[in-house]
Every structure is written in C-alpha cells, then in structure tokens.
N, C-alpha and C positions, 0 to 999 in steps of 0.2 A: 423796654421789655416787650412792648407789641408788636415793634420789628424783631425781635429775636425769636420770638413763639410763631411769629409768619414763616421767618425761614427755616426753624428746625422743623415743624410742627411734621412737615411730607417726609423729610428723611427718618421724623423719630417712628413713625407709621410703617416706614417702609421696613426698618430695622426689625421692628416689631411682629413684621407679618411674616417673613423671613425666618426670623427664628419659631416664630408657633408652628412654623412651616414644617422645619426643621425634625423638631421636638416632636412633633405627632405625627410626624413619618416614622420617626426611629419605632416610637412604640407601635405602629401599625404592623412595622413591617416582624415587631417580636410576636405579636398576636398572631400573623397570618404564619410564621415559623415556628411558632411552639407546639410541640408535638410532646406525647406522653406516653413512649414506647414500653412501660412497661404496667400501666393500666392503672387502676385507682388499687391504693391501698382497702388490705378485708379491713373489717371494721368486727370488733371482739367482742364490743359493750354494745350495748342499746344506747343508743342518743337520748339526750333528753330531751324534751317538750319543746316546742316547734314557742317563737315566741312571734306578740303578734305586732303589727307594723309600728306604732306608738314606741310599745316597751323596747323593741329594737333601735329606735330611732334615739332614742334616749339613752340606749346603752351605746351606741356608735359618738354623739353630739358631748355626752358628760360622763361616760364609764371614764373614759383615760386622765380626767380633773378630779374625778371624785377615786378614785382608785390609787391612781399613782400622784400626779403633781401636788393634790391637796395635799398628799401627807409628806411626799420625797423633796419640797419646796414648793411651800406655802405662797410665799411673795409671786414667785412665777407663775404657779399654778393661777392665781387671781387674775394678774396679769393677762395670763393666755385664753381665760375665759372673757374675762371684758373687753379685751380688743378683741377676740373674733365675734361676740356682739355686734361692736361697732362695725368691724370691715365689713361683716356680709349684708347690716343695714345699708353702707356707703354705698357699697358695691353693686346691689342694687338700685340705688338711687341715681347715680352714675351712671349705668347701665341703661335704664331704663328713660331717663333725662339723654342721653345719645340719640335715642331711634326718636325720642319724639322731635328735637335738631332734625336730624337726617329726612324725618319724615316729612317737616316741613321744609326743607332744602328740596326734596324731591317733588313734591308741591309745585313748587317757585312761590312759596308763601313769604312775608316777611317776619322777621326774627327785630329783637330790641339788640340795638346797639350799644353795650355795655359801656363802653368807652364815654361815649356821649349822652347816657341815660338816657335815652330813647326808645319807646315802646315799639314802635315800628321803622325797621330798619331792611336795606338788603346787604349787609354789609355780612358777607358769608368768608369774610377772612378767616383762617385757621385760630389766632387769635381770640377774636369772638368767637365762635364756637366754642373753641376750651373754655371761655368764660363763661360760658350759658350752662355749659354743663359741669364743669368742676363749682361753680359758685351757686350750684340751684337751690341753697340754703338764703339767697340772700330774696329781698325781695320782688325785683325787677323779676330779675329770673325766673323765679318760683311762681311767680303769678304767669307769665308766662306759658311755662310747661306744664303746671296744673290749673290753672285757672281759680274756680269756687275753694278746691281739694287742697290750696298753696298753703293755709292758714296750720291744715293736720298736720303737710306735710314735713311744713317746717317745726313743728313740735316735735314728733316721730325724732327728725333727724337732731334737733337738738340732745334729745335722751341721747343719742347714736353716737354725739361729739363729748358731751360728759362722760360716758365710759369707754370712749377713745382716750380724752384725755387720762383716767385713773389706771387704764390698762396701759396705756403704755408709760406714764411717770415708774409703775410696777417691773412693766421690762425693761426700760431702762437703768433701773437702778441695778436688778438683776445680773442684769448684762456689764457693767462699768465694774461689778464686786466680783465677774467671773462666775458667775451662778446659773449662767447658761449652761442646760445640761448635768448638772450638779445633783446631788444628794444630798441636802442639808438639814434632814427631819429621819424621823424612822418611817417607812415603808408600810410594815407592822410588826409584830412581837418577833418574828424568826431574825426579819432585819437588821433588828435594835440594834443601836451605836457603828452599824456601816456607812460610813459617807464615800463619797466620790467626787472629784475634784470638778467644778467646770471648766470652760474654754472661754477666750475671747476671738471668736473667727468674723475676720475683717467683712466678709460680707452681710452678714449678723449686723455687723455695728454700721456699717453702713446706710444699708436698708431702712434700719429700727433709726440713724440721725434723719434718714427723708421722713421715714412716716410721721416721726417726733415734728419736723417743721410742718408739714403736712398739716397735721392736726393744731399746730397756733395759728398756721396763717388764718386757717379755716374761719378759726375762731375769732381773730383780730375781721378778717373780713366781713362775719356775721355781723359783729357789734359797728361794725363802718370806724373802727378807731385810726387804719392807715388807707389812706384813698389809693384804689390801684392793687393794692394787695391781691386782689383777686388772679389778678394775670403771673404775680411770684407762685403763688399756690397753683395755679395752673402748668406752671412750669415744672415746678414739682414732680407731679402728679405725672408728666409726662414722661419726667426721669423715673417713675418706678414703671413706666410703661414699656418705655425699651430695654427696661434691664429685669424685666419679667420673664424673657423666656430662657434666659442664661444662669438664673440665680434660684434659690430655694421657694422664691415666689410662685414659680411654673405650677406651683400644684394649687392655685387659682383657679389657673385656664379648666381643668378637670375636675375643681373641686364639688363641686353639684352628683357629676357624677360617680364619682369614689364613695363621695355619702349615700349612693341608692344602691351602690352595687355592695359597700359594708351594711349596709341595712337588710339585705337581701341574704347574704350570709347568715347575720347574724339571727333573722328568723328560721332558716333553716338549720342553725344551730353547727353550722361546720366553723366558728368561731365559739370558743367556750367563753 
C-alpha cells in the first residue's frame, strides 16, 4: 500500500490541480463575460428589514434543513445535517494538518515516520505525508501537529467522526431506498400528500461508497484495531481528491465562499 500511494500520490495531485484549474477558469471567464444589458429590474414593494450577520448566517447554514428537508425527507434531511458537521470539522482538520506538513517540509524540520512509529523522521515520501495528515486523529500524529492542543484536538474530531458516522449510515440508507432527491413527508398544508419519486445517480452512490469507507477506516485506525489501515484511508481520501473537480463535490473547493456571498444576500434581503 505504501508503494502505491508513493506512485499515485504526484499523478493524483497533478489530476487534481488540473481540473480545479479547469473549473475556476470556466467560472472566471462567466464573471468576467456576464453582462446585464437590460439593467436591474424596478422593485414595486419596500423590502423588508435588512437582517443582521448571525441571523443570516443561520438562515443560509439551516433555513434549507429546517424548511424543506426536515419535512420533505426526514431521514435525509438528518443525514445532510450531520454529515456536513462532520465534513467541514474534517476538512478543516485536514486542511490545516497540510500547511503544518508542508510548513515543516519547507523548514527542512523532521516529521515521525508513521510506518515505523517514529517521532523523528526525514522520511518526506508522499506516503507518509498522507498519513500524517489524513491519520491526525491518531496519536503519533496528533502530538505531532498539535503538540499540548493534540488531547482537544482529538476529542473535537472524535464528536466530528460519530456524526460522520450517524450522517452518513442516514444517506446511505436514503440513497440504496432511492430517496435521493425524493419527497417522502408533506412539505406543509398546501403540499399535503404530493410526493415525488428519487434517483439513484451512479456518482451519488459512488462518492457516498468512498466517504462511507472513509469514515470506518478512520475509525478502525483511531481505535488501532487493523495495523496499517491508516495508508487504505489515506488512499481513499485521495480518490475523493482527484475526482473532486469533476463530480458534485467541486462545490467544496468554493464552499467557504458561496456561504459569505449567500450570507451577504441574505442580509440585504434580495433573497426572501
């Protein structure tokens, strides 16, 4: 497995940068071409009340769970809340577990050698790397990257993995009954008794099988139950990495941003 994550590791990066490349050209070049030749529609009514950063933020984060999914599909809706919990706990931790790698690669500091459990290592293969930073729940690692902080940080990220795991057990059941996208609840009173059929769309079930393994390996590696495990979950991790900028995931790469520029809207109230 640590020969295979050495030779994929530069191609799956390369894949990767490529396509983000790709994907935020297209929309630059729509931003720098859109044009609105016939000006802002008048506006008839008085707007209402300007709302302020919090209550925005909250109607952007949980209006679309508590409006629609809570009532149009319960299961999902739960689901869609508890995993994205966890991913942007992950995803930060991951994230921010990278620069401090890289910061000591750019150093010339030395890193633990996961392989050999060692706390001081120069072993800067692609390999270790991924393991330092998709495994910074374990302990090596985590002392490591955080030092004093490893003890919070690994608690934090435990919460992070228990409603990984209840969120996605949720979408997966969802997804396998065809409930993706579905109407299986009343909406509210105008609603009542309209449903609407879901899909099973092959990259859905794909994606949701990674993050599904994803989230045991994680698990089986915390608790040290399969030795090694860390570099499968590694590998993983790397498969939703090159097929991020081609699949419904891409809106990751942006997602930070989407939520200040809807948050931003919706104080100004040109979203009702």
């Amino acid at each position: 497995m640590i020969e295979l994550l050495n030779a994929i590791a530069p191609v799956a990066v390369a894949i990767f940068v490529v396509g983000v490349g790709l994907r935020l050209g297209r929309f630059a070049m729509a931003l720098i071409t859109k044009r609105h030749p016939h000006g802002v529609s008048p506006t008839f009514v008085s707007p209402p009340r300007r709302l302020g950063f919090f209550e925005a933020l909250n109607a952007v984060l949980f209006g679309p769970f508590k409006h629609f999914y809570k009532r149009s599909n319960p299961t999902w809706g739960r689901g869609y809340l508890l995993y994205h919990v966890a991913i942007i706990t992950e995803v930060i931790g991951y994230s921010i577990s990278a620069l401090i790698v890289f910061a000591n690669i750019l150093f010339g500091r030395p890193v633990p050698d996961v392989a050999a459990h060692a706390e001081v290592s120069y072993n800067y293969s692609p390999a270790n790397l991924l393991a330092l930073i998709f495994g910074n729940g374990e302990a090596l690692q985590a002392h490591f990257l955080f030092g004093s902080f490893a003890p919070y940080f690994i608690g934090i990220t435990w919460v992070a993995v228990a409603f990984a795991v209840a969120g996605n057990l949720h979408l997966m059941f969802a997804l396998l009954r065809k409930w993706s996208g579905a109407v299986v609840g009343d909406i509210d009173h105008a609603a009542k008794g309209i449903r609407t059929p879901g899909r099973l769309p092959w990259d859905r079930v794909v994606i949701r099988t990674i993050i599904f393994c994803i989230i045991w390996t994680e698990l089986l590696a915390r608790l040290h139950i399969v030795p090694g495990i860390v570099y499968f979950h590694a590998l993983l991790g790397l498969a939703l990495f090159v097929l991020l900028p081609f699949t419904y995931l891409f809106h990751m790469a942006y997602n930070f941003l989407a939520i200040f520029y809807a948050v931003r809207r919706r104080m100004a109230r040109t979203i009702a």
